[in-house]
N, C-alpha and C positions, 0 to 999 in steps of 0.2 A: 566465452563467458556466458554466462545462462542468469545472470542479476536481472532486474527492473528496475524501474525509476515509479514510488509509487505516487500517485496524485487525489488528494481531497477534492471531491465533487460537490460544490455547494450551491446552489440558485445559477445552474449552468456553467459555469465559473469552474477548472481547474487552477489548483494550487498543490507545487510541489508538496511531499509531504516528508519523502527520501529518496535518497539515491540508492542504486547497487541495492535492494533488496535483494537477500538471497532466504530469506525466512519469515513466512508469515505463519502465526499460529492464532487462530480460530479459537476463542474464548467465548463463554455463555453472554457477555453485554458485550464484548467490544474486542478487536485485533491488536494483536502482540506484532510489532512486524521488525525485524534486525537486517542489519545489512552486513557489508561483507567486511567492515572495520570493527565491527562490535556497538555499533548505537546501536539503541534501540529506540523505539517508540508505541505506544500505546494511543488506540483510537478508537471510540465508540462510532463505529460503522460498519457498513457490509461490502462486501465487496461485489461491484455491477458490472464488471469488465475486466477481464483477465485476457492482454494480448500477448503471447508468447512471445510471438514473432515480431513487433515492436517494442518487446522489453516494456512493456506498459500495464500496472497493476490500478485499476478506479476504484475507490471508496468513495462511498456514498456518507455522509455524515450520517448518524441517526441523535 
C-alpha cells in the first residue's frame, strides 16, 4: 500500500486531516487531496513534509 495519513500543522500542533491519501493535487490558493475510498478534501495550505516512508503527508495551514 503506498497511501498516507495527511496531517494539518497549526501553532506546532498536528491534526489528522485524512487517512489513505492516495491523491494530492496542487491548486493556485490551496490542495485538492482524496483518498483511497473517494472523500475528498479541500485545504488552503502547502505542503512542509512529505515522508514516504512513514506514510506521512504535513500541511501547513496558510
Amino acid at each position: 500500500m503506498c497511501e498516507a495519513n495527511a496531517y494539518l500543522k497549526q501553532d506546532d500542533k498536528e491534526e489528522l486531516l485524512l487517512e489513505g491519501v492516495d491523491k494530492v493535487i496542487p491548486k493556485d490558493d490551496h490542495l485538492e487531496l482524496e483518498n483511497i475510498f473517494g472523500v475528498k478534501k479541500i485545504v488552503k495550505g502547502v505542503i512542509k513534509e512529505l515522508s514516504l516512508v512513514d506514510h506521512r503527508i504535513i500541511i501547513e495551514k496558510i
